[in-house]
Structures are given as C-alpha cells and as structure tokens.
N, CA and C atoms as a LAMMPS dump frame, in Angstrom:
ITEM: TIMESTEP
0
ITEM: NUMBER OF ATOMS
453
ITEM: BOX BOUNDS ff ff ff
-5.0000000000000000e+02 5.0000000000000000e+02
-5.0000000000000000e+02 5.0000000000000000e+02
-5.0000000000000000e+02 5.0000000000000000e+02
ITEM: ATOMS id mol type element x y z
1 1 1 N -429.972 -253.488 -7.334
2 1 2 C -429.972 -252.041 -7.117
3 1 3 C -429.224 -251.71 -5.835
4 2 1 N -428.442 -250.793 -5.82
5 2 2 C -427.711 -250.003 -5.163
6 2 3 C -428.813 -249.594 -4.028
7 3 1 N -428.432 -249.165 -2.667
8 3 2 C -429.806 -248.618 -1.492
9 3 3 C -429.796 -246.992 -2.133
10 4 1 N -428.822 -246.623 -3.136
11 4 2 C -428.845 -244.856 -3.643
12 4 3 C -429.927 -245.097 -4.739
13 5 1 N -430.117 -245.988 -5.206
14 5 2 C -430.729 -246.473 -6.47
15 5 3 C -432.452 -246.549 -6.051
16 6 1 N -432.287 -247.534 -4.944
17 6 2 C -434.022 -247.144 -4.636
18 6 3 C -434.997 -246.704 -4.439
19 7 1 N -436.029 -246.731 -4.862
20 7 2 C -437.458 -245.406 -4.817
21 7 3 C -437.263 -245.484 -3.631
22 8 1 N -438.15 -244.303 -3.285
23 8 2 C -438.278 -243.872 -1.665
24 8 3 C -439.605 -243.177 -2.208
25 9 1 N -440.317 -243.405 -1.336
26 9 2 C -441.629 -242.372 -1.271
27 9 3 C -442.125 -243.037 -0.158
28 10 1 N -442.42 -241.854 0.825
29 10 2 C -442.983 -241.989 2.199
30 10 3 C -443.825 -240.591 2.94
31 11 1 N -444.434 -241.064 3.653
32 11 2 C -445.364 -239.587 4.055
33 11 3 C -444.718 -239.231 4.715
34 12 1 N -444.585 -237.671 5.312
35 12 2 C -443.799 -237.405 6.164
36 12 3 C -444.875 -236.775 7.407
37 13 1 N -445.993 -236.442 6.38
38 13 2 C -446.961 -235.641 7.626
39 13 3 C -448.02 -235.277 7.081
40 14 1 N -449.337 -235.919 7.293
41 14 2 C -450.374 -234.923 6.467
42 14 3 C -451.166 -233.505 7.822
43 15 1 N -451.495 -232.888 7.258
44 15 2 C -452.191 -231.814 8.296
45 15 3 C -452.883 -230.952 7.521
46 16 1 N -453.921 -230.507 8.037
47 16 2 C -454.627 -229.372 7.536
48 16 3 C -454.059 -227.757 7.595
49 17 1 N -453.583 -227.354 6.756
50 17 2 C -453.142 -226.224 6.494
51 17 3 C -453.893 -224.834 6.543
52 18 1 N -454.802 -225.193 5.938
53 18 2 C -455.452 -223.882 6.184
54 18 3 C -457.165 -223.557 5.572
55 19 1 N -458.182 -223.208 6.692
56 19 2 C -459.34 -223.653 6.638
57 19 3 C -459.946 -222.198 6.615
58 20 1 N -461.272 -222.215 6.17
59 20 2 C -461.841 -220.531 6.477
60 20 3 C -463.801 -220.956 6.064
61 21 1 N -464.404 -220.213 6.971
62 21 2 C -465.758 -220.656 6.746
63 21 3 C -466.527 -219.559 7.036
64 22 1 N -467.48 -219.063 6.427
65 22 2 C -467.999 -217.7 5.934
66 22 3 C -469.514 -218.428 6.049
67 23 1 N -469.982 -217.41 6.679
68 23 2 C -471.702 -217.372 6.862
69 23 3 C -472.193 -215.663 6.36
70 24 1 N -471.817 -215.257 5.369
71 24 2 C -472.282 -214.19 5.558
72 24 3 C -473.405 -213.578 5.413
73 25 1 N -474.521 -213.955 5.534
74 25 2 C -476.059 -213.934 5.069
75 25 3 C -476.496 -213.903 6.644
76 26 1 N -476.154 -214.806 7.31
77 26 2 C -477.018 -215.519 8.828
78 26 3 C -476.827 -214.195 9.704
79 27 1 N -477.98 -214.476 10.25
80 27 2 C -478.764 -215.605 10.234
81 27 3 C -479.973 -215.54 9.283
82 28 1 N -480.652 -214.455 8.336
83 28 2 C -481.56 -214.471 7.891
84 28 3 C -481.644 -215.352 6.571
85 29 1 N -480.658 -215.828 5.744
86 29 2 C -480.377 -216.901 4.93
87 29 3 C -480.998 -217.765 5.519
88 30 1 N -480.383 -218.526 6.688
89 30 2 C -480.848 -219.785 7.561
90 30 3 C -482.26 -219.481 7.553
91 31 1 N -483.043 -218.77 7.576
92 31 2 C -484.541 -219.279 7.235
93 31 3 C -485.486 -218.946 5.92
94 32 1 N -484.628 -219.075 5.037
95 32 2 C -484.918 -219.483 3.652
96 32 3 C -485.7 -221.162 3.655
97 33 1 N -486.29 -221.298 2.704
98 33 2 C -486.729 -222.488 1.91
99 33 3 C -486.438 -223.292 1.209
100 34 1 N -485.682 -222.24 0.381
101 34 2 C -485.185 -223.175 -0.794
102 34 3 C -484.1 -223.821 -0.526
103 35 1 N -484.087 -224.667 -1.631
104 35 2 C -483.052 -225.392 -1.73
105 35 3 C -481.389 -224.485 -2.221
106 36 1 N -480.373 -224.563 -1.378
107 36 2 C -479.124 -224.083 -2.259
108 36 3 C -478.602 -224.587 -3.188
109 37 1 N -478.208 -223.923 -4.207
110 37 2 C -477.232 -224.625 -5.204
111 37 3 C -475.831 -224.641 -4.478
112 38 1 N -474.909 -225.644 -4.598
113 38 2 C -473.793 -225.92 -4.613
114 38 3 C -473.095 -226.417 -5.544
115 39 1 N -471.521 -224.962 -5.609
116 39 2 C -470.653 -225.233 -6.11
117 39 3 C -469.413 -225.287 -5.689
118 40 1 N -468.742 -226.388 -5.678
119 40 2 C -467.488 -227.147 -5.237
120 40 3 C -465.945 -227.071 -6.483
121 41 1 N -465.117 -226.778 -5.931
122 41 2 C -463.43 -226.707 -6.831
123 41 3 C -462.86 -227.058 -6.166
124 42 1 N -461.885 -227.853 -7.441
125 42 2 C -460.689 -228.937 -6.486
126 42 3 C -459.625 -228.105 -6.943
127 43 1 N -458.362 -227.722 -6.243
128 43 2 C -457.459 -227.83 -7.362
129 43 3 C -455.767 -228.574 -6.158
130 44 1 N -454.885 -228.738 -6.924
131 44 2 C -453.987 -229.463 -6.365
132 44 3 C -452.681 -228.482 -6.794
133 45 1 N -451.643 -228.807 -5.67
134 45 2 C -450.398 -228.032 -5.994
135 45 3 C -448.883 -228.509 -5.345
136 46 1 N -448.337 -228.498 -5.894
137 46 2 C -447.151 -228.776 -5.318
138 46 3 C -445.833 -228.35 -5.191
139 47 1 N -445.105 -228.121 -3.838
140 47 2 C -443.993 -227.497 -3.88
141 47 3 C -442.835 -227.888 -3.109
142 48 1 N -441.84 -228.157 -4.143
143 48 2 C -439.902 -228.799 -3.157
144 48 3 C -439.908 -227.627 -2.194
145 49 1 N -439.605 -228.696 -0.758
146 49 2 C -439.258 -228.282 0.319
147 49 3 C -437.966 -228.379 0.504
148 50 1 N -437.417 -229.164 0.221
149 50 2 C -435.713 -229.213 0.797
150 50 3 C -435.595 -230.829 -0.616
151 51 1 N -434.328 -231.279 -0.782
152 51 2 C -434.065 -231.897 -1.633
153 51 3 C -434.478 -233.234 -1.293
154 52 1 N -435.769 -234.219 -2.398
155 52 2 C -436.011 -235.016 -2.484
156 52 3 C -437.842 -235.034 -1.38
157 53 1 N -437.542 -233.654 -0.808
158 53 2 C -438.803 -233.675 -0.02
159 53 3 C -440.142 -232.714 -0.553
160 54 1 N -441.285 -232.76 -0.745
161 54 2 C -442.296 -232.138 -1.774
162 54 3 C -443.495 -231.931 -0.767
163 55 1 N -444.04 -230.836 -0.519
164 55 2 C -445.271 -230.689 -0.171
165 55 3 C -446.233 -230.418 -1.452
166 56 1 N -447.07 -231.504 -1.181
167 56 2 C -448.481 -231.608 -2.128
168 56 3 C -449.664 -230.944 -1.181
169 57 1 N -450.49 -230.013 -1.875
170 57 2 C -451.732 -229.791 -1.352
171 57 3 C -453.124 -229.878 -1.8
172 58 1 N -453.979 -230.493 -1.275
173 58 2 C -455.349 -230.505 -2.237
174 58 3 C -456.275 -229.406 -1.638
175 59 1 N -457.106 -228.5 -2.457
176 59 2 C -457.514 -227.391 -1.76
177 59 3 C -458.595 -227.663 -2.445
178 60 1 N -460.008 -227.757 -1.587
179 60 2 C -461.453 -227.597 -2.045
180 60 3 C -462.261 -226.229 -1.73
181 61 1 N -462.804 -225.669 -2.443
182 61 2 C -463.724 -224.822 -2.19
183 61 3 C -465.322 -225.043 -2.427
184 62 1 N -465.804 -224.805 -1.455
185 62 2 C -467.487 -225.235 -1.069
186 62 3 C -468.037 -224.209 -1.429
187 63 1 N -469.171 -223.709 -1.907
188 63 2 C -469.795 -222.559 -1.893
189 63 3 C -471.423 -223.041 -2.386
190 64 1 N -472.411 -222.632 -1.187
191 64 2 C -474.031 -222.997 -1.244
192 64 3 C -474.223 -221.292 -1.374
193 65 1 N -475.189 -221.293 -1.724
194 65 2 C -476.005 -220.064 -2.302
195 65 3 C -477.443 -220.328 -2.445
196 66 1 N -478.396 -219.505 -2.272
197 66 2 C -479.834 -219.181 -2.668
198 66 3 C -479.728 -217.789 -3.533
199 67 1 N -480.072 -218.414 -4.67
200 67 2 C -480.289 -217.272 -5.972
201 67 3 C -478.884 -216.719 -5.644
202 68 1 N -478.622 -215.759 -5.394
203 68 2 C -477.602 -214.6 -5.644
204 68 3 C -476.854 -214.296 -4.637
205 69 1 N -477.741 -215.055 -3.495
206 69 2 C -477.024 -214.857 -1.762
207 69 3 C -476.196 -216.228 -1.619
208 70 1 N -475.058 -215.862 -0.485
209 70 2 C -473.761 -217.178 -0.35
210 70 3 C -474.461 -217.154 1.158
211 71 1 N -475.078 -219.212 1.415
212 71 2 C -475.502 -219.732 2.505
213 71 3 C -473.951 -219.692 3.115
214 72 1 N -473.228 -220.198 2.746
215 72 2 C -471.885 -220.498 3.423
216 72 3 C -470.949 -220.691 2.597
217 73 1 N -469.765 -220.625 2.506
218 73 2 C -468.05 -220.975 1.71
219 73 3 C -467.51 -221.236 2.834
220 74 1 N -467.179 -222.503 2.459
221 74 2 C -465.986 -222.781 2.78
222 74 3 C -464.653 -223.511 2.437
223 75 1 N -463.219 -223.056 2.109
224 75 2 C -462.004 -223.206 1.999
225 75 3 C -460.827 -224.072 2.658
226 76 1 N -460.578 -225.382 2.206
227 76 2 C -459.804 -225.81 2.972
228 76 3 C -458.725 -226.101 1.902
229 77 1 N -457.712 -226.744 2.812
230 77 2 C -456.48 -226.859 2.435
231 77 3 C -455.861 -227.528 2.795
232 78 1 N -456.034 -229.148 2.779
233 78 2 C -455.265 -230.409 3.366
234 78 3 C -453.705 -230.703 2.96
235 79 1 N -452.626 -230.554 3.298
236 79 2 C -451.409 -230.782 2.941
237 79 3 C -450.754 -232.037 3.29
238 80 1 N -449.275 -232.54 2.5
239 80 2 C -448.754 -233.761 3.321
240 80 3 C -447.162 -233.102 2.547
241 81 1 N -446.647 -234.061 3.52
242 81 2 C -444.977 -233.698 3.082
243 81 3 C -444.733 -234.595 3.141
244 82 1 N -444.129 -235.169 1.529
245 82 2 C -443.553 -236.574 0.991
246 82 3 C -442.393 -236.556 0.778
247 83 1 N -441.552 -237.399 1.531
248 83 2 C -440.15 -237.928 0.654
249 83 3 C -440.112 -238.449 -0.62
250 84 1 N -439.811 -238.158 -1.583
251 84 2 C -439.792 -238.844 -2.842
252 84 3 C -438.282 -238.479 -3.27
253 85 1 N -437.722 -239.924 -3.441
254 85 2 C -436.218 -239.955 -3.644
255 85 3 C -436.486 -241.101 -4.911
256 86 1 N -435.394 -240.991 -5.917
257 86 2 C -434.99 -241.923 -6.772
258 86 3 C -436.03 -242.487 -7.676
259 87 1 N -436.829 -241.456 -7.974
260 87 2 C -437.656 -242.186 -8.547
261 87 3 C -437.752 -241.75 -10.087
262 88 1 N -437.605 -242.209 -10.83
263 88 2 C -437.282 -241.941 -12.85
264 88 3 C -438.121 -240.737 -13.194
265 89 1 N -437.542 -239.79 -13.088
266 89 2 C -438.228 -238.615 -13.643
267 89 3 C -439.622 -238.601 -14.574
268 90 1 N -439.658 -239.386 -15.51
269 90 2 C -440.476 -238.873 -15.737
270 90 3 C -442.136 -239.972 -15.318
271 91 1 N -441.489 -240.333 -14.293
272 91 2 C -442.995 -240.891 -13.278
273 91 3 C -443.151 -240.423 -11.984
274 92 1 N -442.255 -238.508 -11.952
275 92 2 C -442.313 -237.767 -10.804
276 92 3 C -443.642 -237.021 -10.748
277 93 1 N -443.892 -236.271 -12.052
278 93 2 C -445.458 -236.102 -12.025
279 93 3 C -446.938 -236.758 -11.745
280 94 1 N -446.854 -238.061 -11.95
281 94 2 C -447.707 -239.028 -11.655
282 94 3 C -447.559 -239.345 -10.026
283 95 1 N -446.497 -239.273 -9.325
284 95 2 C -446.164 -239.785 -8.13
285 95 3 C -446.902 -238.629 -7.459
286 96 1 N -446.646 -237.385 -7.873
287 96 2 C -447.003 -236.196 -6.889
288 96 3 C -448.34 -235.487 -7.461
289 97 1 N -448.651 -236.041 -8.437
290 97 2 C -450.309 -235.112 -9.318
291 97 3 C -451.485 -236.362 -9.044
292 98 1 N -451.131 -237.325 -8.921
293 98 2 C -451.612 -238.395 -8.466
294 98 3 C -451.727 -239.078 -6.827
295 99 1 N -450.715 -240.037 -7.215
296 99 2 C -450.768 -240.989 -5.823
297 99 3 C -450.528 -240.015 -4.511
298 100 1 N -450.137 -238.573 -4.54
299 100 2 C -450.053 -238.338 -3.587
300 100 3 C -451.309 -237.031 -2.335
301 101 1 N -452.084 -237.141 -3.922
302 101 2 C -453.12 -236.023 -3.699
303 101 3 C -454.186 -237.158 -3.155
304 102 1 N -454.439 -238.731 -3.416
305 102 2 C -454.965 -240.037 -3.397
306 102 3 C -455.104 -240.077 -1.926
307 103 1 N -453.695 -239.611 -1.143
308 103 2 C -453.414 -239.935 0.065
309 103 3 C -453.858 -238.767 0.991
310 104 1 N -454.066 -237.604 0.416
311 104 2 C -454.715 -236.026 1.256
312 104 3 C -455.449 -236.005 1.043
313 105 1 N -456.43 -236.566 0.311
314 105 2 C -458.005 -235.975 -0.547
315 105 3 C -459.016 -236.598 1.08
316 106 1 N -458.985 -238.016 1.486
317 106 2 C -459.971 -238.414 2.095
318 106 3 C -460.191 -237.503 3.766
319 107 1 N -458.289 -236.78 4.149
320 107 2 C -458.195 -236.116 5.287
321 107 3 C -459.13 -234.843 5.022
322 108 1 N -459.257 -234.32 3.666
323 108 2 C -459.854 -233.65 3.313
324 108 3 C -461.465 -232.818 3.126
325 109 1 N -461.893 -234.295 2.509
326 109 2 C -462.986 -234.997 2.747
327 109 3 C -463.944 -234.926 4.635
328 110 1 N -463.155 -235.681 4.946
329 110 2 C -463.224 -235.588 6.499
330 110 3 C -463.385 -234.157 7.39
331 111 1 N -462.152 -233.848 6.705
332 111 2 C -462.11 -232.287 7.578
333 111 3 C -463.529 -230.612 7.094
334 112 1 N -463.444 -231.339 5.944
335 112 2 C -464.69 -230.376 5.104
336 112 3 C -465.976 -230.993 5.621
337 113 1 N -466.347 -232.245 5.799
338 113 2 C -467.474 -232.48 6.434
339 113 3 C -467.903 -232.064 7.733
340 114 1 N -466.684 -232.201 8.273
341 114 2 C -466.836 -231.888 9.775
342 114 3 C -467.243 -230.284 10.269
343 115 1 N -466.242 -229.253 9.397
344 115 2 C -466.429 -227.972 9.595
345 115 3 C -468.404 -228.323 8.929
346 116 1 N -468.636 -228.235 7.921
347 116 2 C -469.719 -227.418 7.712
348 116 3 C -471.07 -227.85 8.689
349 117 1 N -470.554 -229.212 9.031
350 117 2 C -471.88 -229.845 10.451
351 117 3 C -471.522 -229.148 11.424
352 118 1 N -470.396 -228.681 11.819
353 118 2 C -470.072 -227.718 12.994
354 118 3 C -470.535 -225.92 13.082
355 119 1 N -470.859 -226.168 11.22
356 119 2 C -471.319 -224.339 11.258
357 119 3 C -472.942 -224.473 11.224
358 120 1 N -473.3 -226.005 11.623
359 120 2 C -474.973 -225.487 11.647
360 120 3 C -475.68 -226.321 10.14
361 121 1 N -474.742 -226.947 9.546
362 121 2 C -475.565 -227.534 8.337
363 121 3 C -475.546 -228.909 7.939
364 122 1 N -475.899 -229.606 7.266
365 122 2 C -476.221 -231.173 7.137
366 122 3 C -474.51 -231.325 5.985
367 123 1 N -473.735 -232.099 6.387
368 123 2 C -472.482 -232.31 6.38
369 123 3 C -472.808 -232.57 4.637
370 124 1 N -471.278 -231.763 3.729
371 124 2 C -471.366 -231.884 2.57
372 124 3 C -470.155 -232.675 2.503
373 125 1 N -470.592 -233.69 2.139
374 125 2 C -469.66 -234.948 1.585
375 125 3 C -468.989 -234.856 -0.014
376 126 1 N -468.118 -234.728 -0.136
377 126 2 C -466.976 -234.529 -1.27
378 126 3 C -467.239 -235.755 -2.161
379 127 1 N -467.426 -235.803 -3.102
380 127 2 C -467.291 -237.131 -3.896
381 127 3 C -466.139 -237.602 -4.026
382 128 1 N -465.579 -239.345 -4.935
383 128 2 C -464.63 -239.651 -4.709
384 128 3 C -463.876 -238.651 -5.953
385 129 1 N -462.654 -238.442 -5.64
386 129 2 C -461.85 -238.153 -7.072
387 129 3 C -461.136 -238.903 -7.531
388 130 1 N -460.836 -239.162 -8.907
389 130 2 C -460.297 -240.11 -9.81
390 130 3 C -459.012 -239.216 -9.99
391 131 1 N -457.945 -239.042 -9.309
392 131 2 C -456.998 -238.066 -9.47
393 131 3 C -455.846 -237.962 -10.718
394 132 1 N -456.077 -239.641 -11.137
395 132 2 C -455.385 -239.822 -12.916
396 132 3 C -455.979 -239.367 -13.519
397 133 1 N -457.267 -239.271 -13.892
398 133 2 C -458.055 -238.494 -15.05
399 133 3 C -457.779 -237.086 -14.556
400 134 1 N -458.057 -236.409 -13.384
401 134 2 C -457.815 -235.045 -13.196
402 134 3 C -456.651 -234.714 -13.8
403 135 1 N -455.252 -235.773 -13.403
404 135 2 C -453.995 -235.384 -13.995
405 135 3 C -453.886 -235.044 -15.651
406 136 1 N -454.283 -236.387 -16.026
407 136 2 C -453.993 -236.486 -17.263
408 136 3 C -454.53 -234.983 -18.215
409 137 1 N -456.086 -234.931 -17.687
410 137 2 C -456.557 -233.728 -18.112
411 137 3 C -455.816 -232.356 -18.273
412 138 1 N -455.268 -232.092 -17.014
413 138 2 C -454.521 -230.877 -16.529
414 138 3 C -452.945 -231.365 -17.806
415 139 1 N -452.612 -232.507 -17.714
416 139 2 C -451.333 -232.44 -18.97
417 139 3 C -451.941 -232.203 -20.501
418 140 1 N -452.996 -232.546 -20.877
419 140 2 C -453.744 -232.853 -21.836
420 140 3 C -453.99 -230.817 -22.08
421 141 1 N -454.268 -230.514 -21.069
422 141 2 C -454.436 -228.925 -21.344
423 141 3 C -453.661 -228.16 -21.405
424 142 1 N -452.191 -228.551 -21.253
425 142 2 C -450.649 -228.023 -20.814
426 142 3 C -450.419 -227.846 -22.069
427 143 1 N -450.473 -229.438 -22.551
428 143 2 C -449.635 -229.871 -23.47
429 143 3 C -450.409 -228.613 -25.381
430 144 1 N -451.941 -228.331 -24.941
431 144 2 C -452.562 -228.129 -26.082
432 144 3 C -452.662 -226.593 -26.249
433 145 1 N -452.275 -225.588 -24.492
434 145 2 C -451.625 -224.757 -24.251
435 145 3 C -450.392 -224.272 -25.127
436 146 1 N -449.735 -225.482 -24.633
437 146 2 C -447.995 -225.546 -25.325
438 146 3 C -447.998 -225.184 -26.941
439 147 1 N -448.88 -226.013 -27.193
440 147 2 C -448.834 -225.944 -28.982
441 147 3 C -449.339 -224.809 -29.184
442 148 1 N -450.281 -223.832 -28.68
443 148 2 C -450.923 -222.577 -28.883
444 148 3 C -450.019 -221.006 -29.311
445 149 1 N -448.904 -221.327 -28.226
446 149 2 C -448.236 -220.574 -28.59
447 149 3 C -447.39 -220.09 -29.15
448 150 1 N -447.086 -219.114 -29.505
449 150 2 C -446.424 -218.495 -30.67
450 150 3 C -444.853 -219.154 -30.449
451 151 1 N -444.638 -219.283 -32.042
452 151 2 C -442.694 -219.891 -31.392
453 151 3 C -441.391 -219.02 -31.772
C-alpha cells in the first residue's frame, strides 16, 4: 500500500461540549422520601469538519423525578474530533457510529457522574454501552424506514 492508501484514524481531541443541570424543585424536592425514578437517553451524532476530519458526539440525558416532579436533569455532551482518512467506505459508518462513540462514552460517563455528586446527589453511573448493537439497531430502523416509504 501506497502511505495515500492507508487508514488513518486518530483522535484529535475529546472535550466536553456542552453540559446543563437543572434542580428545579429544591430545595423542597430534596426532602422527599421516596425513591426517584430515573430516566436516562443516549443518542450519538456526527458531523465533517473539514476533509477527512469528523466530529462525533455522544449526548446523555439524566432525568430523576418523584411522581410528576423533576429531582434534577441533567444534559451532557461529550465530543471528539477524529481524523479518519482512507478508510473503504462502506466501514465509514461503523468507524464513526461505533468505535468512535466507544472512545467518548467513558469521558462521558465520568463527566455525568461527577456533575450530579457536585449538585448534591449520590453519583449516577451510566451503564456500559454496547455501541454495535445500538448501531446496528439505528441501521436496522433506517433501513425498515426506507422500505416504508412511498416510491
């Protein structure tokens, strides 16, 4: 292989992009009893920055509640900017819906734990994600999308 010929994929930078954390109940929430329900969303996105360069982002949303009231939300938004050069098209989706959300999810993880022990609450730990099954799913729903519509 030619050095024009070879994959390239490299991080260029991961960072937290953009965070937001909402108490809007407190303080009288905070002396509730019960237990909150929590509900958590992943979703992932990606966008060409300049040629061969891609920002991927994984964005979680937290949200605890008692009955009908929100204990806290919170929104983050872990990003990285990947070089991805030369690599066979059609294992560009897998490179960037996958292996590269693999590599932002744990900064993620980290950074979401940290805010919600910092707003006063017992740190909510993210489970792991299996980001091929997420993918495949999300093509699996594209693809059954695709056939839906009218031709």
């Amino acid at each position: 292989m030619s050095e024009q010929e070879t994959p390239v994929f490299q991080i260029q930078r991961v960072y937290l992009k953009d965070v937001s954390l909402e108490q809007p109940n407190s303080p009288a929430i905070l002396l509730e009893q019960e237990q909150p329900s929590v509900d958590i969303q992943l979703g992932v996105e990606a966008t060409p920055v300049a040629e061969g360069i891609f920002e991927v982002a994984v964005t979680a949303t937290v949200q605890t509640k008692i009955q009908d009231k929100t204990v806290f939300l919170v929104e983050a938004k872990q990003a990285g900017i990947f070089e991805i050069r030369n690599v066979p098209e059609d294992q560009m989706g897998s490179v960037i819906g996958i292996a590269c959300p693999q590599i932002i999810y744990p900064y993620l993880r980290g950074n979401v734990a940290d805010i919600v022990t910092r707003a006063g609450f017992p740190p909510v730990h993210l489970a792991e994600i299996n980001f091929q099954a997420m993918y495949e799913q999300q093509q699996a729903a594209a693809a059954q999308a695709e056939g839906q519509l009218p031709q």
